[in-house]
C-alpha positions in Angstrom: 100.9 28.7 158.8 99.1 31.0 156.6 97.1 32.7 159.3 100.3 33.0 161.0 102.2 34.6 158.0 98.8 36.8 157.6 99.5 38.0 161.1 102.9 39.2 159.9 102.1 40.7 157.0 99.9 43.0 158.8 102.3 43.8 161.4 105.1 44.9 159.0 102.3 46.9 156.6 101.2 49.0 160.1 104.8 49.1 161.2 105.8 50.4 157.3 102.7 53.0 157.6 104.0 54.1 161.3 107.6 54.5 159.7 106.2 56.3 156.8 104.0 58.4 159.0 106.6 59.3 161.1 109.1 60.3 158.7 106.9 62.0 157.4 106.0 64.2 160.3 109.9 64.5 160.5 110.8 65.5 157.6 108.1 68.2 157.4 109.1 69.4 161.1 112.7 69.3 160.1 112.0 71.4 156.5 110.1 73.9 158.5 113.2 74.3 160.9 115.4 74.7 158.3 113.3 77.0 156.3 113.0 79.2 159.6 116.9 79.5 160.0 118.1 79.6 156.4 115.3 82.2 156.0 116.3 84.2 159.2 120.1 84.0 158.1 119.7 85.5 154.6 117.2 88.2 155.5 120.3 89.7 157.6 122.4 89.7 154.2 119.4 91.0 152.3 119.1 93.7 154.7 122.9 94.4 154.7 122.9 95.0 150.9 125.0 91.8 150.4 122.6 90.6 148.1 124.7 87.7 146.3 125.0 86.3 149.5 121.5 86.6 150.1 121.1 84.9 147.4 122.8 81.9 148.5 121.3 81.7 151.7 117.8 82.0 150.5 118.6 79.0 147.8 118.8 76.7 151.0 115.2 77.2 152.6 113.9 73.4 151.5 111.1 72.8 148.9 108.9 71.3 151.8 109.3 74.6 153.6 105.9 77.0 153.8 108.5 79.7 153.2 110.0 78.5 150.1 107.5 80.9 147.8 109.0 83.9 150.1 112.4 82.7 149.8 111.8 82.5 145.7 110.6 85.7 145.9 113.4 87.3 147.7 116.1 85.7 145.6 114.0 87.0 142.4 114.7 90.8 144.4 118.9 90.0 144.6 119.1 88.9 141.9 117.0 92.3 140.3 119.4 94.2 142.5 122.1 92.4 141.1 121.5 93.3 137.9 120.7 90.3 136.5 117.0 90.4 135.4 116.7 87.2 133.0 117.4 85.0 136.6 115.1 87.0 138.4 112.4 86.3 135.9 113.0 82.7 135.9 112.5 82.8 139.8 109.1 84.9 139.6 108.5 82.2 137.1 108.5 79.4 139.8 106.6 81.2 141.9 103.3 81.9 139.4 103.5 78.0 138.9 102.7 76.9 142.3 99.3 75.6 142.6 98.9 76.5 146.0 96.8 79.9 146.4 98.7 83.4 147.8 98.5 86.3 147.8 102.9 86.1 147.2 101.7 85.2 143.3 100.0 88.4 142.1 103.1 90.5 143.0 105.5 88.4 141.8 103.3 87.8 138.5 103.2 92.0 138.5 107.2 92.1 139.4 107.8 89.7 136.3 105.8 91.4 133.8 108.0 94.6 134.6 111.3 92.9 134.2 109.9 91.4 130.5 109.1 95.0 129.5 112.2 96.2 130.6 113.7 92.9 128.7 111.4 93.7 126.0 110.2 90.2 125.9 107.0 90.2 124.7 105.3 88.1 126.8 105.0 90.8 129.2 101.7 91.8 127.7 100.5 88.1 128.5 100.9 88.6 131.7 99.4 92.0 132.6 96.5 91.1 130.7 96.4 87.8 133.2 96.9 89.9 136.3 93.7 92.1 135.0 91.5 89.1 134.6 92.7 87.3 137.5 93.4 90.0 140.1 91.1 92.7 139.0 90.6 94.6 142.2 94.1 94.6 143.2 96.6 97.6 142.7 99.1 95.2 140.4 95.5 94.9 138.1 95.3 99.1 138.1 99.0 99.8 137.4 98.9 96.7 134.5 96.2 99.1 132.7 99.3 101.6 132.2 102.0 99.0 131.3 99.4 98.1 128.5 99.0 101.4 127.4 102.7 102.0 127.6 103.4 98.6 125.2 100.4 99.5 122.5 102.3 103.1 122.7 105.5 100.9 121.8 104.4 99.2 119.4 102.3 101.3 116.8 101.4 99.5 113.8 102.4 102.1 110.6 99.0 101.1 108.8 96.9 104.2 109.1 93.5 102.7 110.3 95.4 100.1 112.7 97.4 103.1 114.0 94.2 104.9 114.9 92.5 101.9 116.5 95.7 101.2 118.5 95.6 105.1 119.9 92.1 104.2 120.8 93.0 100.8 122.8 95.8 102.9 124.7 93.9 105.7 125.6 91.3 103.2 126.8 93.8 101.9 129.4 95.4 105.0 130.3 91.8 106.4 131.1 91.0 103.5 133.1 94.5 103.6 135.0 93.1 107.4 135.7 89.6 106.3 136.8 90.8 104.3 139.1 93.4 105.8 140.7 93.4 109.4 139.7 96.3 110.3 142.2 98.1 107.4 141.3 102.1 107.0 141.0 101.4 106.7 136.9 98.1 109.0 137.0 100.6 112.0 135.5 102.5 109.8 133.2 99.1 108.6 131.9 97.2 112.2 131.3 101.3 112.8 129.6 100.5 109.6 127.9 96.9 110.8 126.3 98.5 114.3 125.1 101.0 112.5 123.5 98.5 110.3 121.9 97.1 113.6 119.7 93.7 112.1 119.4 90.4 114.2 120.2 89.2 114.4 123.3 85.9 114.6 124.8 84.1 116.4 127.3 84.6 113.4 129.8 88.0 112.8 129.0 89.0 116.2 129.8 87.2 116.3 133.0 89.5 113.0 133.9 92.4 115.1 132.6 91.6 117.6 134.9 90.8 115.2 138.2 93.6 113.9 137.9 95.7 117.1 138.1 93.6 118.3 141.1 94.4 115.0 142.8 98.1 115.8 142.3 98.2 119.3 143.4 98.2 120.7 139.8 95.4 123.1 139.9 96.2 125.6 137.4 96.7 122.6 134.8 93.4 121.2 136.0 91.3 124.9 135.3 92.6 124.8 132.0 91.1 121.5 131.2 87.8 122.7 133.2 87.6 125.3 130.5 87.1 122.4 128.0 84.8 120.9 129.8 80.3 122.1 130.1 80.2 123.9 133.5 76.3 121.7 134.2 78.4 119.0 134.4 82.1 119.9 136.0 80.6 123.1 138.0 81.8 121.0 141.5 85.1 120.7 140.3 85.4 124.4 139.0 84.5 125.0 142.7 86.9 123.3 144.0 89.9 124.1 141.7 88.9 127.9 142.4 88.7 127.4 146.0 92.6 125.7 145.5 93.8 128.9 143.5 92.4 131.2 146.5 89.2 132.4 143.9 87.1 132.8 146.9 84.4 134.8 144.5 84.6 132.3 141.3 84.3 129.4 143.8 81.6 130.6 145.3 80.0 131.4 142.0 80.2 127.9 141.0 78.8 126.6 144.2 75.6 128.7 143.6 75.5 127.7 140.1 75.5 124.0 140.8 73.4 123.8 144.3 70.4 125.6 142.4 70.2 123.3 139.1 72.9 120.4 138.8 73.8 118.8 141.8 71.8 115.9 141.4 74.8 114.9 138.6 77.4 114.4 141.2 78.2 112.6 144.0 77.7 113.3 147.6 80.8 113.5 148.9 82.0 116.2 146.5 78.5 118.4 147.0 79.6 118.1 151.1 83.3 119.0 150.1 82.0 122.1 148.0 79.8 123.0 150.9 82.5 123.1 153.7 84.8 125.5 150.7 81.6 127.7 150.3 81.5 127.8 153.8 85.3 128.5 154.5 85.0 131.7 152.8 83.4 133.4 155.6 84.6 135.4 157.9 83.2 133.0 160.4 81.3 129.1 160.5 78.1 130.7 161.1 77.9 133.5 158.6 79.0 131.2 155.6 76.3 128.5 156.5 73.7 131.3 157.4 74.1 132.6 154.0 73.8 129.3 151.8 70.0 128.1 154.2 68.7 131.7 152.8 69.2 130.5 149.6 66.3 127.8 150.4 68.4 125.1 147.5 66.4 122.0 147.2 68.4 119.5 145.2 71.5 117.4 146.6 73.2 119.2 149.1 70.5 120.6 150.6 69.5 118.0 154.4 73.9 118.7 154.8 73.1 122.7 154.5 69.7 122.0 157.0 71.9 120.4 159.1 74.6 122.5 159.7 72.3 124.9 160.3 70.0 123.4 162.9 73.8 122.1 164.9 74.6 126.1 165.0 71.2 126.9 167.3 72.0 126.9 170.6 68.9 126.9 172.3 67.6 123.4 172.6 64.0 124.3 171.7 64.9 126.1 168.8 67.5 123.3 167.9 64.4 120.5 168.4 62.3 123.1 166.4 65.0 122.8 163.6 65.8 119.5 163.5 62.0 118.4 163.6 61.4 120.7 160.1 64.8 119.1 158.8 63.6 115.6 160.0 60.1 115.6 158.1 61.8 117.4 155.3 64.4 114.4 154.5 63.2 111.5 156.7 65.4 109.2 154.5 68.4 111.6 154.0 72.0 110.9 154.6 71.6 113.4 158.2 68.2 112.1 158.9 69.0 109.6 161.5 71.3 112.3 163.2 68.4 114.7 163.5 65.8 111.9 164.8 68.5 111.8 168.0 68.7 115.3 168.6 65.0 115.5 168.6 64.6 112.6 170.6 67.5 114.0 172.8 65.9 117.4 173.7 62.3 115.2 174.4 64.5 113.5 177.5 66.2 116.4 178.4 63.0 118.3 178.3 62.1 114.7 181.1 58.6 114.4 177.8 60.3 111.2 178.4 56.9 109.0 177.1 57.5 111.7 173.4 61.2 110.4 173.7 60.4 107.0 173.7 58.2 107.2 171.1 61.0 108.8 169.3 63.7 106.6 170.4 61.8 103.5 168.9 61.6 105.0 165.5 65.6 105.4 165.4 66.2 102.0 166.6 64.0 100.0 164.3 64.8 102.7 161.0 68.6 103.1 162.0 69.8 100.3 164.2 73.4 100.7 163.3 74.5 104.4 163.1 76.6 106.8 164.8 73.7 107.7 167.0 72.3 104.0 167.8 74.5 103.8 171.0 73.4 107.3 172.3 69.6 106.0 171.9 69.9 102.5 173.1 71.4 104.1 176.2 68.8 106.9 176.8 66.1 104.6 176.4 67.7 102.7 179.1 67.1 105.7 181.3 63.8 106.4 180.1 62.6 102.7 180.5 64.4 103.0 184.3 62.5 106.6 184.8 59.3 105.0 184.6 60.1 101.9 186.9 60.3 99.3 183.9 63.9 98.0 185.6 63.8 94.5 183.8 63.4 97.1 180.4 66.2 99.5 181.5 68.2 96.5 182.2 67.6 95.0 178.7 68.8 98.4 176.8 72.0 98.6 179.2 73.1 95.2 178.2 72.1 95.7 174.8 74.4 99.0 174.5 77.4 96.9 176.1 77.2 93.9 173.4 76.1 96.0 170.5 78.6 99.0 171.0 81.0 97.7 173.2 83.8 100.5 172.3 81.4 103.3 172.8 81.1 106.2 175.6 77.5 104.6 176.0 79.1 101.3 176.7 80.8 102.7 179.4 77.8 104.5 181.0 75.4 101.6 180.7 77.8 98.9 182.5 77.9 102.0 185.4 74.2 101.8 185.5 74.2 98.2 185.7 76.9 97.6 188.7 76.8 100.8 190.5 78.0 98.8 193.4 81.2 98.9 191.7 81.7 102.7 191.1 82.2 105.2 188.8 85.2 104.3 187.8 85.3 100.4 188.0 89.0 100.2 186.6 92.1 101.5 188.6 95.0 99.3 187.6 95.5 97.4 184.9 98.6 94.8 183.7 100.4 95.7 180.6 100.5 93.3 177.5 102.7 94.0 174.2 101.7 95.3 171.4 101.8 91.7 168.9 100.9 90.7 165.6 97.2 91.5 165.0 96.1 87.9 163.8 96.4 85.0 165.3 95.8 82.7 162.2 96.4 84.1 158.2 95.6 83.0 154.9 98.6 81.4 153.0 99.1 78.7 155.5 100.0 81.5 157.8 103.1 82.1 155.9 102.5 86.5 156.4 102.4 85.5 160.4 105.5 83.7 159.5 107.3 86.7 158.0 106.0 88.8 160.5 107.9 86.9 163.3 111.1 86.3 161.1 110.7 90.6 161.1 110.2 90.7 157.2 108.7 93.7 157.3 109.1 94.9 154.0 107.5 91.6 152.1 104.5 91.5 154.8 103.8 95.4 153.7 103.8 94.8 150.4 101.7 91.4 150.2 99.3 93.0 152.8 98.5 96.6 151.2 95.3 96.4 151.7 95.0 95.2 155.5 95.2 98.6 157.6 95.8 96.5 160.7 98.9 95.0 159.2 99.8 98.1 158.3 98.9 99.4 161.4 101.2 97.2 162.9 104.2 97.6 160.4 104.0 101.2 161.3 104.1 100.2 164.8 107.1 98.2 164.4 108.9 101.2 162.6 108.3 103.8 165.6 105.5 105.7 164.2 103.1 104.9 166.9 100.7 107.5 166.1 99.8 106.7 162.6 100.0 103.3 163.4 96.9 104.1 166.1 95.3 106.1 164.0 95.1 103.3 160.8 93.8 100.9 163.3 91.2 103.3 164.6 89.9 103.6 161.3 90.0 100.3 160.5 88.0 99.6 163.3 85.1 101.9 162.6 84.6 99.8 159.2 83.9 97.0 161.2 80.2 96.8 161.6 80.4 94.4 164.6 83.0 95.0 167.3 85.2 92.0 168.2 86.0 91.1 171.9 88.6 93.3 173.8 90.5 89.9 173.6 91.4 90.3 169.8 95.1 91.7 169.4 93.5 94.3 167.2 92.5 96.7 169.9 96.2 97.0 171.4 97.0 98.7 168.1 94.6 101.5 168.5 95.1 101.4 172.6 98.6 100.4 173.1 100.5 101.6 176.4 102.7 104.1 175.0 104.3 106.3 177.9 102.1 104.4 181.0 105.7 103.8 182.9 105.8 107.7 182.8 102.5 108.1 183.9 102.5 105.2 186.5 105.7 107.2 188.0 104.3 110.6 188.0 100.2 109.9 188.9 100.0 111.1 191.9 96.5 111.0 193.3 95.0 110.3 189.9 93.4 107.2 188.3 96.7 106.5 185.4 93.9 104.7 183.2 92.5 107.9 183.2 95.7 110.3 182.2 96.4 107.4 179.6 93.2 107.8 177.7 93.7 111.8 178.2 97.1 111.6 176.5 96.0 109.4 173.6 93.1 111.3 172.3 95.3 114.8 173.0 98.3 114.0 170.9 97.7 110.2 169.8 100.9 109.5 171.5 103.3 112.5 169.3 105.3 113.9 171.7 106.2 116.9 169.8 102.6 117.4 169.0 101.7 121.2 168.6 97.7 122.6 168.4 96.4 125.7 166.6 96.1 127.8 169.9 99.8 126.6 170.9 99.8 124.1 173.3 102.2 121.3 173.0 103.6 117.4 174.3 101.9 114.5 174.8 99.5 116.3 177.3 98.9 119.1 174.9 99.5 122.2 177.9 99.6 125.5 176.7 103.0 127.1 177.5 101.9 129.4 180.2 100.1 126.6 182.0 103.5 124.5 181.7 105.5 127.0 183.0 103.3 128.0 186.2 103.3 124.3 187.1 106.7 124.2 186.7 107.0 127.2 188.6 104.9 126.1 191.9 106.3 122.5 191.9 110.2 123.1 191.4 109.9 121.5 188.1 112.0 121.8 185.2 112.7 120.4 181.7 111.2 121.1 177.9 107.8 120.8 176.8 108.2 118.2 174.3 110.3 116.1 176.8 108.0 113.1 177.4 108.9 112.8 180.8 108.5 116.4 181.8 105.4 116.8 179.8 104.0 113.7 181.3 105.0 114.8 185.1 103.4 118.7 184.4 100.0 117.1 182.9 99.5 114.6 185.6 100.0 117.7 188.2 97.8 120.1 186.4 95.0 117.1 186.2 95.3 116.6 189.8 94.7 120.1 190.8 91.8 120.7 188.4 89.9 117.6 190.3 90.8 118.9 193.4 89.2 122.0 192.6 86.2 120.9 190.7 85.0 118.2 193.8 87.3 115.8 193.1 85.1 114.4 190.4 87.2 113.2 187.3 84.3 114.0 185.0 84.5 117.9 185.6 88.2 117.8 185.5 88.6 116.2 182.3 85.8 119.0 181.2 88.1 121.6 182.4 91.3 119.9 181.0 89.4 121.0 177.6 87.0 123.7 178.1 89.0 125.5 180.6 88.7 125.8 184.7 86.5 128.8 184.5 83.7 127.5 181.7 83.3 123.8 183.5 82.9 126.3 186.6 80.0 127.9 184.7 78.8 125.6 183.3 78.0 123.8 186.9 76.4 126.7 188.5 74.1 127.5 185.3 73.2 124.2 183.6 70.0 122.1 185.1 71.0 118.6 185.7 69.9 115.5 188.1 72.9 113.4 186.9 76.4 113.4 184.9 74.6 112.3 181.6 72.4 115.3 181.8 75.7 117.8 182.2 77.8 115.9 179.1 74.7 116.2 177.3 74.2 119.8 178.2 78.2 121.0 177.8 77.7 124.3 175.4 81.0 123.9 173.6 80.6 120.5 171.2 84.5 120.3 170.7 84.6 119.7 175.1 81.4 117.6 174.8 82.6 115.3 172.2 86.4 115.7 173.8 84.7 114.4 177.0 83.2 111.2 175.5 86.2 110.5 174.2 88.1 110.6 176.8 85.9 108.3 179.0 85.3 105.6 175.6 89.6 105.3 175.6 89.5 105.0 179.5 86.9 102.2 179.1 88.5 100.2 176.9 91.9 100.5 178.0 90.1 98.9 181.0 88.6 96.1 178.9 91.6 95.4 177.2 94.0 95.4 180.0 
């Protein structure tokens, strides 16, 4: 009887556990449901400005929900639009008590702190000073360095010596807000701040004041604070401001000044900047650089003026000549890696293809990963296939594909490989959408969530820092060519390139206008006028150049009427569909003319008909690397690579 009743009880505790289990499961299913729709329905009011409606609806999102922190959030936003501030607080409240992490808790932390000040509560301080200490490289840690300042500005005890050491403390945060983020929404308001304070200032604290207005545009403002600065130390940012105010003379003054003795006290970047102003004030590129190598400057600076002057020789054994001084000169410089490939570049060229191997194993053991790396691994591909080492030559091919799989290089080794297949192994591909760039998240993937409940505002704001999110936002807003250029850029940070599977890459290659081109192609490969059309207006298609040409195919206005003209044509130049249909016939008969070989026509569709014509009659080459390689205008040679990179992974991606 026992056993039997033994028996039982373990039925009914597996049966309760089952039940629990599965109520469990439902209940959690059934909160998220919920969540979803009650979320969905007030994000309509929200968006319609009905905010005490939205408030409503956002109240009914469940606690179990993984959206209740968002819906919190937004009901702390009506009511803040509502006017009603002490409610709004007590929802931000909730949300900085949740022990689960996200990154929806900082902001709403931030958002709090602002509505205390504004209550004058005085716990607002509290919670700055937490957001410094807990978020510190965030933007809400940045902007609570001004809050502070503005509350110890607020508050200023009457006592004399406390008075003084309170101006201190505030200038101390107002300095730091400026350090940081020097063209910042409070960066003003804080230099304001610091004059207000009346305290003295010194020599570094003016040169902040003065950063800061040259960040905002104010340059006249940021002289006068120059002027109270020593010129050893600011004499790059006199430079600058001068350059601003149209001083061509003073500015290049203070470029000579600080290039002979001082620019060892400033960073890179700004030495570079003051180089490219010094040069600017030449009548052409040439003279300007010409003019600062004569002055033989050897402090910081110096391997960037060696550079640009060994990229201005035209003739390759001068060029090798120069870049081989530069090279020994700076072996470790910041350009030193670029001037090992042109050396080692002109040595294959020049077929000394045992010195260019040489050469070529220097830059990939000192510099495996720079701009350059692809180039080499590549060429020492060809050199290892020159001299009958296949297996070698194989090795370097494969090794350019899964090291730089988004590079020109890329593209030309996997030709080498599998030439069986062609020089242009893609000719159609299938479309896929343009989709959220992540397929999991942090915060339980509650930003994924948002994303697809098209909460585009909160998903900006709690992702500022994510350029692909923001990539995509911008995407989702229309404005397709920032939105490819932020997620080109946040690519190149990325050391090692992801598969062409990741959702990332339709960002910076989506498929903007390919019904156009697929309709007007003609006898051209579309991959081909799609990757043309990105890198010539990044998808704009009222873009305009310099020289005048204009559309998403970037033809001059002559060329777009004569097309016009022979092919019975008609319609504007920043039409899409007309600019699309004239570029596609104007690619088509620069093939047809230049041997139906794509890689002259996209030449010609930068350099012109008549230089690519040159160009093939003059240069001395066994193969099509040897004529990129070779092209005398870099703005066509690099246009060129490009090209062929977007055309290759367009075809990897789709």
């Amino acid at each position: 009887m026992r056993r039997r009743r033994k028996k039982y009880d373990l039925y009914f505790v597996i049966a309760l556990a089952i039940f629990t289990t599965g109520y469990f499961i439902y209940n959690h299913v059934s909160s998220e449901d919920r969540g979803i729709s009650a979320y969905s329905e007030a994000l309509e009011s929200y968006k319609n400005a009905d905010f005490e409606k939205a408030y409503l609806e956002f109240a009914k999102v469940p606690s179990g929900s993984n959206l209740k922190a968002s819906a919190l959030f937004r009901q702390a936003r009506c009511a803040t639009n509502m006017d009603r501030k002490e409610l709004a607080v007590k929802k931000y409240s909730k949300i900085t008590r949740m022990r689960a992490k996200s990154s929806i808790i900082p902001i709403s932390e931030y958002n709090m702190a602002n509505l205390m000040l504004e209550l004058k509560d005085k716990r607002a301080k509290k919670h700055f000073k937490n957001i410094i200490k807990k978020y510190p490289t965030s933007d809400y840690a940045i902007a609570s360095e001004y809050y502070l300042g503005l509350i110890a500005v607020n508050n200023f005890p009457e006592n004399p010596k406390q008075l003084e050491k309170a101006k201190q403390a505030a200038l101390v945060n107002f300095k730091t807000y400026i350090e940081k983020a020097p063209d910042g929404r409070f960066a003003l308001r804080s230099v304001d701040e610091i004059l207000k304070l009346d305290v003295p200032l010194k020599n570094y604290d003016n040169l902040l004041i003065a950063k800061s207005y040259y960040s905002n545009g104010e340059f006249e403002k940021a002289s006068a604070f120059l002027n109270k600065t020593t010129l050893a130390e600011s004499w790059a940012d006199f430079a600058k401001t001068e350059y601003k105010l149209g001083n061509k003379d003073k500015s290049k003054y203070y470029t000579e000044f600080g290039l002979k003795d001082h620019a060892a006290a400033v960073k890179n970047e700004e030495v570079y900047e003051v180089i490219d102003n010094y040069i600017a004030t030449f009548p052409t590129r040439k003279e300007g650089i010409s003019a600062l190598a004569a002055k033989n400057y050897s402090s910081t600076g110096a391997d960037y003026i060696s550079y640009l002057n060994c990229n201005e020789v035209v003739e390759n054994n001068f060029k090798e000549a120069c870049f081989n001084t530069m090279y020994k000169k700076y072996p470790d410089g910041q350009f030193s890696a670029d001037a090992l490939y042109n050396i080692f570049i002109t040595k294959y060229l020049q077929k000394k293809y045992l010195d260019a191997q040489r050469l070529g194993r220097l830059h990939t053991e000192k510099f495996p990963n720079v701009k350059s790396s692809p180039a080499v691994m590549y060429y020492m591909g060809k050199i290892s296939h020159k001299l009958k080492h296949y297996e070698r030559a194989n090795w370097y091919y494969k090794q350019t594909v899964n090291k730089f799989p988004d590079t020109y290089y890329a593209y030309r080794a996997n030709y080498n490989l599998y030439k069986d297949d062609g020089t242009l192994p893609f000719l159609n591909i299938t479309p896929k959408p343009v989709v959220f760039p992540y397929k999991k998240s942090l915060d339980n993937n509650l930003v994924i969530r948002l994303a697809l409940l098209k909460d585009y505002d909160l998903v900006e704001e709690l992702c500022k820092k994510d350029k692909f999110i923001q990539s995509w936002i911008a995407y989702q807003k229309g404005n397709y060519t920032i939105s490819a250029i932020l997620a080109r850029n946040a690519m190149d940070e990325i050391p090692n390139k992801p598969s062409f599977e990741d959702l990332r890459w339709r960002l910076i290659y989506p498929l903007h206008y390919f019904d156009l081109i697929e309709k007007y192609k003609g006898a051209n490969n579309p991959i081909i006028l799609e990757a043309i059309l990105k890198e010539e207006s990044h998808f704009n298609p009222f873009a305009g150049s310099s020289v005048g040409a204009g559309g998403l195919m970037q033809l001059m206005p002559a060329t777009y009427a004569e097309i016009n003209q022979n092919r019975g044509f008609s319609g504007d130049i920043f039409n899409p569909e007309s600019n699309v249909r004239a570029g596609s016939a104007y690619y088509e008969g620069l093939k047809k003319v230049l041997g139906n070989k794509d890689l002259y026509a996209i030449s010609a569709y930068n350099g012109g008909i008549g230089s690519v014509s040159g160009w093939m009659s003059k240069l001395i080459y066994n193969d099509a690397d040897e004529f990129v390689e070779q092209i005398p205008y870099p703005e066509t040679k690099n246009y060129v690579k490009k090209v062929l990179r977007s055309y290759w992974v367009y075809g990897n991606i789709y």
